[in-house]
C-alpha positions in Angstrom: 3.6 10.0 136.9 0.7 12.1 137.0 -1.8 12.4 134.9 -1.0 15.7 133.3 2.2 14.3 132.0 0.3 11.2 130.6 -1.4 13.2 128.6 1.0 15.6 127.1 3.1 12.3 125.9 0.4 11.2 124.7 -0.1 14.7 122.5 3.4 15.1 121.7 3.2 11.2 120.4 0.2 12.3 118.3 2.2 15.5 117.3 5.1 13.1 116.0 2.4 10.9 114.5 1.4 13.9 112.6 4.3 15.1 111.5 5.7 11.8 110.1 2.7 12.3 108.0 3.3 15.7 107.3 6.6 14.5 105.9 5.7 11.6 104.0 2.8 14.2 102.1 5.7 16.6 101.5 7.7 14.2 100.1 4.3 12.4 98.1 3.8 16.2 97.0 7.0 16.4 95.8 7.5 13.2 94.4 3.6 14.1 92.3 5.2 17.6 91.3 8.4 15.9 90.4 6.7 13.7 88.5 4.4 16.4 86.8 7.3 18.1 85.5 8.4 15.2 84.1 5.2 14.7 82.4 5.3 18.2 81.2 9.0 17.9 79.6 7.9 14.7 77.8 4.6 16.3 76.6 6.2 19.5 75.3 8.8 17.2 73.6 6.0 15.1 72.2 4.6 18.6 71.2 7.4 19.4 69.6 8.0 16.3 67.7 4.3 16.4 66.7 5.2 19.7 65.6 8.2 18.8 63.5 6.5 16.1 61.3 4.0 18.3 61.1 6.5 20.8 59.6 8.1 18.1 57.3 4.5 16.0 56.6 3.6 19.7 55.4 7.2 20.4 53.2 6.7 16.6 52.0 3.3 17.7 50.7 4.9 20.5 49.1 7.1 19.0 47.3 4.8 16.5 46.4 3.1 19.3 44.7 6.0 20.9 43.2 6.8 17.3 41.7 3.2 17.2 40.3 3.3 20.8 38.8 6.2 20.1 37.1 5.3 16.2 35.8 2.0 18.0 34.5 3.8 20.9 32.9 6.2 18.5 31.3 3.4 16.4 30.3 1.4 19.5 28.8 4.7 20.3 27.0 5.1 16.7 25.7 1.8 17.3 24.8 1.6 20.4 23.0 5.3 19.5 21.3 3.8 16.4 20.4 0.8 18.0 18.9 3.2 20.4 16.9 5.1 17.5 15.8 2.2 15.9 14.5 1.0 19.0 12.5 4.5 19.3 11.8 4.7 16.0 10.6 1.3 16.3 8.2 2.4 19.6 6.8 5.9 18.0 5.6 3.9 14.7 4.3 2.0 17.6 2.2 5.0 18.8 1.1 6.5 15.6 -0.1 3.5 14.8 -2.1 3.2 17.9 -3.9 6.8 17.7 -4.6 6.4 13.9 -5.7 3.4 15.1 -7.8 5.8 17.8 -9.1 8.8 15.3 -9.7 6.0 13.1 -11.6 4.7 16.1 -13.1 8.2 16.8 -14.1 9.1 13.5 -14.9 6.4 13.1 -17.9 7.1 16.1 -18.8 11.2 15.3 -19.8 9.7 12.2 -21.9 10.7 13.0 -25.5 9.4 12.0 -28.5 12.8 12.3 -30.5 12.2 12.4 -34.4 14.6 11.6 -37.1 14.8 13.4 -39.9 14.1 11.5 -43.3 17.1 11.3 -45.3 17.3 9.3 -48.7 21.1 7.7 -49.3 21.9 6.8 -52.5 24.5 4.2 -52.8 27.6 5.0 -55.2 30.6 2.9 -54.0 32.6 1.7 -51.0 34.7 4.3 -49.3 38.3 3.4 -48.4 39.4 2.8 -45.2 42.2 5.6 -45.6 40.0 8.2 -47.0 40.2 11.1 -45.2 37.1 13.1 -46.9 35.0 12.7 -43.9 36.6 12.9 -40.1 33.5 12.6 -38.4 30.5 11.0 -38.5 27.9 13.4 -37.9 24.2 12.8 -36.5 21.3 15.8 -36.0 18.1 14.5 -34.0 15.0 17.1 -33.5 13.7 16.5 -29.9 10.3 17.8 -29.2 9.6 17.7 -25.3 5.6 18.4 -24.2 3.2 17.7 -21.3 0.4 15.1 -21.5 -2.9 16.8 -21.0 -4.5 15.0 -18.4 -8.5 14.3 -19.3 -10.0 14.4 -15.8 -13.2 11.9 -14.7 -16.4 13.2 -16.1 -14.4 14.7 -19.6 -14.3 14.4 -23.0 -12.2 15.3 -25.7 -13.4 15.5 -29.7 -11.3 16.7 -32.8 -13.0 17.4 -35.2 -11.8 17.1 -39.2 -12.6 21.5 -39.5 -11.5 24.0 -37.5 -14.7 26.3 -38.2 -16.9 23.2 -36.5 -14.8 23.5 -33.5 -15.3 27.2 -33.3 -19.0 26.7 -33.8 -19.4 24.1 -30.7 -17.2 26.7 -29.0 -19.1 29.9 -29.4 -22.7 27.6 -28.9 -21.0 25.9 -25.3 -23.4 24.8 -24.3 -25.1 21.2 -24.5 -27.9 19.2 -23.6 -27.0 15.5 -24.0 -29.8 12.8 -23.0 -27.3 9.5 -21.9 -29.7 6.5 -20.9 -32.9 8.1 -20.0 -31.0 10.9 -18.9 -30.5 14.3 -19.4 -26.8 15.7 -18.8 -25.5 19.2 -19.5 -22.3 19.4 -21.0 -19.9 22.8 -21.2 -17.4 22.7 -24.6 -14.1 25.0 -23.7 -10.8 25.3 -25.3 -7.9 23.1 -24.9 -5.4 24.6 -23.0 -2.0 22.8 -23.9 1.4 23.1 -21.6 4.2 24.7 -23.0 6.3 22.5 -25.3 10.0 22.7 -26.3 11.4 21.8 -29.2 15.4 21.1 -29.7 17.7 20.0 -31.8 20.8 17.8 -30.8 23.7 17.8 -32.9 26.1 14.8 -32.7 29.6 14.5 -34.0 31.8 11.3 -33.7 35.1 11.4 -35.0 36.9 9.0 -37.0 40.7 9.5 -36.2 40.6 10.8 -32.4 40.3 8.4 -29.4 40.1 9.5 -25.9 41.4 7.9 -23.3 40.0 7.5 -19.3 41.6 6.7 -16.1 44.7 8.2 -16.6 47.7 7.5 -14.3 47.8 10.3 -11.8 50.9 12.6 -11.0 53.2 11.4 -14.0 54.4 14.0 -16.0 52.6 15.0 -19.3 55.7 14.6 -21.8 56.8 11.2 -20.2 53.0 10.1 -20.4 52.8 11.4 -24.0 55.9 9.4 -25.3 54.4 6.1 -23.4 50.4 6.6 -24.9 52.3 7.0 -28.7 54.5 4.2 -28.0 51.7 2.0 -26.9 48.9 3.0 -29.2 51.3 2.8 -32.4 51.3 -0.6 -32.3 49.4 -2.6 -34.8 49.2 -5.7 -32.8 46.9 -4.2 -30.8 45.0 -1.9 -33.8 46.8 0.7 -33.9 48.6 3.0 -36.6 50.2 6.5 -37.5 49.9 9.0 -34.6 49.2 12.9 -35.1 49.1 14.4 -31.6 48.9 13.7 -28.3 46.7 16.4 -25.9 45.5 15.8 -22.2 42.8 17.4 -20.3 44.2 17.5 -16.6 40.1 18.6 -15.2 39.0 15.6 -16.3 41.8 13.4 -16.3 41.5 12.8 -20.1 43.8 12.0 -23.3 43.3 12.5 -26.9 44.8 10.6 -29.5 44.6 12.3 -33.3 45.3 9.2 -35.9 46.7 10.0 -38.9 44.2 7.3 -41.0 40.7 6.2 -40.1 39.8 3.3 -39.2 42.3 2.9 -36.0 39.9 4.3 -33.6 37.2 1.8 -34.9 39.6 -0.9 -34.1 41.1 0.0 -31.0 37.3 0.7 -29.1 35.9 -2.7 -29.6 38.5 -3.8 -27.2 37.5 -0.5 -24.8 40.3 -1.7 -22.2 43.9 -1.8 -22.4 46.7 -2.3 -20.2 49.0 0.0 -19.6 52.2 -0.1 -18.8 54.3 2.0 -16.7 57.7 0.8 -15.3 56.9 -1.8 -12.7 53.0 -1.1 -12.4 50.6 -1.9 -14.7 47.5 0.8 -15.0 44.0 -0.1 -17.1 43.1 2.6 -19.7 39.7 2.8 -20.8 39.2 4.0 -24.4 36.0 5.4 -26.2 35.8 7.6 -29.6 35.5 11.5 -29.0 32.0 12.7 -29.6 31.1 16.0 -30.0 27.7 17.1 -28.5 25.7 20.3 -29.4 22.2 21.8 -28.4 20.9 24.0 -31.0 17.9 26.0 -32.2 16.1 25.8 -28.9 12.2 26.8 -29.1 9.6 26.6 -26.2 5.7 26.8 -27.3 2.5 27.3 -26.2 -1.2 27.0 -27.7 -4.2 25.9 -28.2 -5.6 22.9 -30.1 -8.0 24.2 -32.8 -9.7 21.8 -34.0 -10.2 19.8 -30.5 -12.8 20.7 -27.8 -12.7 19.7 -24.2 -16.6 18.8 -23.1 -16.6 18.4 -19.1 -19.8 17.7 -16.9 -20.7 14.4 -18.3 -21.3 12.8 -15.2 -24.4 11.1 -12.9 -24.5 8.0 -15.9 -23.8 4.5 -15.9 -22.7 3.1 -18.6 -19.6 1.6 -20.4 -17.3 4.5 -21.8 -17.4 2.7 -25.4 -21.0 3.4 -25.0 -21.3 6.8 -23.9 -18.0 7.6 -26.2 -20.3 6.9 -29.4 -23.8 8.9 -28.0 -20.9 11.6 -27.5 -19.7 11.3 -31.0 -23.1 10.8 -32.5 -24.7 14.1 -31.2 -22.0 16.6 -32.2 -22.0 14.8 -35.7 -25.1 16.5 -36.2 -25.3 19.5 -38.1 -28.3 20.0 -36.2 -26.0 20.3 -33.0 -23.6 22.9 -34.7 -21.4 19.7 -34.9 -19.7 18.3 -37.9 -17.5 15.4 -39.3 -15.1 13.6 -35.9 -11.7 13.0 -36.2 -11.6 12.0 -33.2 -12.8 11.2 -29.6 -11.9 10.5 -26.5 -13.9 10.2 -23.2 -13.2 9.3 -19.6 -15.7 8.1 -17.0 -13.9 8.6 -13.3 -10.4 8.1 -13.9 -7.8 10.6 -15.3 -5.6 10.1 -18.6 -2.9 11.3 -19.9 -3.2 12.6 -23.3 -0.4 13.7 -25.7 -1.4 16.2 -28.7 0.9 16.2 -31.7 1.4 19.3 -32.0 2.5 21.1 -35.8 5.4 23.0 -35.1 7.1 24.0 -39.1 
C-alpha cells in the first residue's frame, strides 16, 4: 500500500469522523428546536392562562364592585327610609298627642254639672194602685255643659264683689306689685270663657207599657203575640189585663200596654223571664219604656265681669297662700283702683282647671 492511499483513508476516516458529528449536531439542533417549540407552546399556553385569570380576577373585581354599589345603595336607602320612618314616626307621636290633648280637652269639656229643678210636693193622700190619672212618670233635668278655664303657672285670678272695680283694674292694666323684696309687673285682662251649652233632658217612664229584649228570631208576629199575652197575663208571675201587643222588628223589640198600673212595676224587678216556645225555651229580658227628649238647646259664650285674669307674676319664691294674700291685699286698695274681693285664686308653676258658674236666666 502506498503511502498516498494511507493517507486518503486516513482523510476519508476523518471525513466520516466528521460527519457522524455533523449528524449527531443535526439531530442535537433538532432535538434543541424541538424542544424550543415545545417551550414556546407551553409559554403561550401559560400566557394564555395568565391571561384568562387575568380576565376573570378582573370580572371578579367587577362584580365585587357591582355587589358593593348595590349593598351601599341599599344601605343609603335603608338609611334614608329609615330616617323618614323616624320623622315619620315623631310626626304621628305629634299627632296622637294633640289628639289625646284634644280627646282630654274634649273629655272635660262633656262633664256636666246637671241641676234639678226645685220642686215643693205637698202631700194630700195615697194614690191607688189602679188609678189611671197619671201613665207616666215624668222627669225634666237642665244640663249645663262648660270648659274649665285653665289658670296657667305665673297667673292669677280675682273677682271682685263690683263689676265697676273690675272695669277700673281693667282700663288701669297695668301693675307694679313688690313680692318679697321684689318688684313684679303684673298685666290685668279679661277672662275669656269657652263656649257653654245648656240643655234640657226630658224623661218619661211609663206606668202600664213594658218592653221586651231578646226576642226569638224568625217566628211569626201573630203567633208571638198570642204567646207574650198568654205569658205576661198571668198573675203568678205579676202580671194582669193586657191592652196591646206591638213589635219593633229594627230592634228586635216588644211592647206590652197594661190595662192597670202597677203590673210593669211588678214584672221588672224580676227583669228576666223564661219563655217558652214549643220545645225550646228562650230568656226574655224585660225593662219599663222610657221616653227620652232633648229640648231647648242653647250654646253660650262670654266674659266674666266681675273677674280679672292678672298674668306675669313670676321670678318669686314663696308659698302661693302667701303670695295669694299680697295679691289680694294690693287690689283691696282703693288706692290701687282696687276694691272689695270676692274672690282669688293664684297659681305658682302649675296649671288648674277652673270652672266659672256662669248666670244663664
Amino acid at each position: 500500500m502506498s503511502a498516498c492511499e494511507t493517507d486518503r483513508e486516513k482523510l476519508e476516516a476523518e471525513l466520516q469522523t466528521w460527519k457522524d458529528k455533523l449528524s449527531e449536531a443535526e439531530r442535537h439542533k433538532t432535538d434543541l428546536l424541538i424542544r424550543r417549540l415545545d417551550a414556546e407552546e407551553k409559554k403561550n399556553k401559560a400566557q394564555q392562562d395568565l391571561e384568562s385569570l387575568m380576565d376573570k380576577k378582573r370580572k371578579i373585581e367587577e362584580e365585587k364592585c357591582k355587589i358593593k354599589e348595590t349593598y351601599e345603595k341599599e344601605r343609603d336607602d335603608l338609611q334614608r327610609s329609615n330616617s323618614e320612618l323616624k320623622a315619620q314616626i315623631q310626626e304621628l307621636e305629634q299627632i296622637l298627642k294633640s289628639e289625646e290633648d284634644s280627646l282630654e280637652k274634649m273629655k272635660e269639656g262633656l262633664k256636666g254639672e246637671i241641676k234639678m229643678p226645685e220642686t215643693y210636693i205637698n202631700f194630700k193622700e195615697p194614690m191607688k194602685e189602679d188609678s189611671g190619672t197619671y201613665d207616666n212618670i215624668s222627669h225634666k233635668l237642665q244640663v249645663v255643659m262648660n270648659n274649665p278655664f285653665i289658670l296657667e303657672g305665673g297667673q292669677a285670678l280675682v273677682t271682685f264683689e263690683e263689676r265697676e272695680v273690675a272695669e277700673r283694674i281693667l282700663r288701669k292694666r297695668n301693675f307694679k306689685l313688690t313680692i318679697n323684696d321684689v318688684v313684679v309687673e303684673v298685666t290685668a285682662s279679661k277672662v275669656n270663657l269657652e263656649k257653654t251649652l245648656q240643655y234640657e233632658i226630658n224623661m218619661d217612664i211609663s206606668k202600664k207599657r213594658l218592653c221586651i229584649h231578646d226576642l226569638p228570631v224568625g217566628v211569626p208576629d201573630e203567633y208571638l203575640r198570642e204567646k207574650l199575652e198568654l205569658t205576661f197575663y198571668k198573675p203568678s208571675i205579676g202580671g194582669g189585663e193586657i191592652d196591646k201587643v206591638q213589635f219593633d222588628r229594627e230592634r228586635n223589640v216588644a211592647t206590652i200596654d197594661f190595662l192597670h198600673n202597677g203590673v210593669v212595676e211588678r214584672l221588672v224587678k224580676q227583669q228576666h223571664f223564661q219563655f217558652v216556645l214549643g220545645d225550646l225555651t228562650h230568656q226574655l229580658k224585660v225593662e219599663p219604656c222610657i221616653d227620652i227628649e232633648m229640648n231647648k238647646l242653647q250654646l253660650y259664650t262670654g266674659d266674666s265681669e266681675r273677674t280679672v285674669l292678672l298674668t306675669g307674676i313670676t321670678g318669686v319664691e314663696q308659698p302661693e297662700d302667701d303670695i295669694q294674700d299680697i295679691i289680694e291685699v294690693y287690689f283691696q286698695k282703693t288706692s290701687n283702683g282696687g276694691g272689695e274681693v270676692e274672690r282669688i285664686l293664684y297659681s305658682h308653676s302649675r296649671k288648674r282647671p277652673v270652672v266659672f258658674d256662669i248666670d244663664l236666666s
